[in-house]
C-alpha positions in Angstrom: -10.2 -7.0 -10.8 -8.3 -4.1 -10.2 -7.3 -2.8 -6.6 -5.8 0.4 -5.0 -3.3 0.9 -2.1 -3.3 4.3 -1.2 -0.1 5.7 0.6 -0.4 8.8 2.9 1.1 10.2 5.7 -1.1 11.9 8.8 1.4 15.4 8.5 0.6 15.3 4.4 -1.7 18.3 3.9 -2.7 17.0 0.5 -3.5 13.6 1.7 -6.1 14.9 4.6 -7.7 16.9 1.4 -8.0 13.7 -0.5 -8.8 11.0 2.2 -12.2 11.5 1.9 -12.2 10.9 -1.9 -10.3 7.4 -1.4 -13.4 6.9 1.5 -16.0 7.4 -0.8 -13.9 5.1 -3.9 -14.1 2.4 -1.0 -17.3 2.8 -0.1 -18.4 2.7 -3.3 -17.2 -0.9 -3.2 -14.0 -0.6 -4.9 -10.9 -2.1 -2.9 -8.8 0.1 -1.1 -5.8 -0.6 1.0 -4.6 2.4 3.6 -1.4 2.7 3.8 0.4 4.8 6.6 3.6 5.3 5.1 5.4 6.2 8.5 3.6 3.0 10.0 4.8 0.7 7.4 8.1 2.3 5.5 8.9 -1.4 4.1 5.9 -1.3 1.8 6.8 2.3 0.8 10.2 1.7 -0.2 8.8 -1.8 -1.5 6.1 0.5 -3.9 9.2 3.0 -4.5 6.9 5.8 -2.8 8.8 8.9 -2.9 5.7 11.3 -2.4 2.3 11.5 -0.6 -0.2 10.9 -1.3 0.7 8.0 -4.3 -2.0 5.6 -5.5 -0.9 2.0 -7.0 -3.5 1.0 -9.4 -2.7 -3.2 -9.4 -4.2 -5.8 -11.5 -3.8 -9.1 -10.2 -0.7 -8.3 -7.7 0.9 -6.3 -10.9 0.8 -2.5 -10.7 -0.7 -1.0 -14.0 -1.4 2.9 -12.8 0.2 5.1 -10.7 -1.6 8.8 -9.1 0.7 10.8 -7.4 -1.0 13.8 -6.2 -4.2 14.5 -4.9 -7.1 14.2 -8.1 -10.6 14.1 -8.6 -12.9 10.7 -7.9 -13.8 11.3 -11.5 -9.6 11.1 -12.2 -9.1 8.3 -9.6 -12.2 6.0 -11.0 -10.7 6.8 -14.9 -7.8 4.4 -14.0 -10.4 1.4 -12.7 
């Protein structure tokens, strides 16, 4: 199964636009992880996050996509 962790930062303009896509992708039953990247900068630099807001796509603990940007649920879903 795959899962998503989605870095963001609350000053990213483009990530406040594309929150509530990532809320609806969870609440659609997919999993999400939220990921603050001010609140934990390990995991960014772990994830090599150089831009909000970033998406890793993982497949069993192995990342297999990457969205950098803010994109379409139709976009997002296309990488499940």
């Amino acid at each position: 199964m795959k899962t998503m962790k989605y870095f963001s930062a609350a000053w990213c303009g483009p990530c406040k636009t594309f929150k509530p896509v990532m809320n609806e992708i969870s609440g659609d039953g997919h999993s999400v992880q939220f990921i603050d990247i001010d609140q934990s900068q390990d995991l960014a630099q772990q994830y090599n996050v150089r831009s909000v807001p970033t998406v890793v796509v993982e497949e069993n603990g192995v990342e297999v996509d990457r969205i950098i940007g803010a994109v379409s649920k139709d976009q997002v879903i296309s990488k499940l």
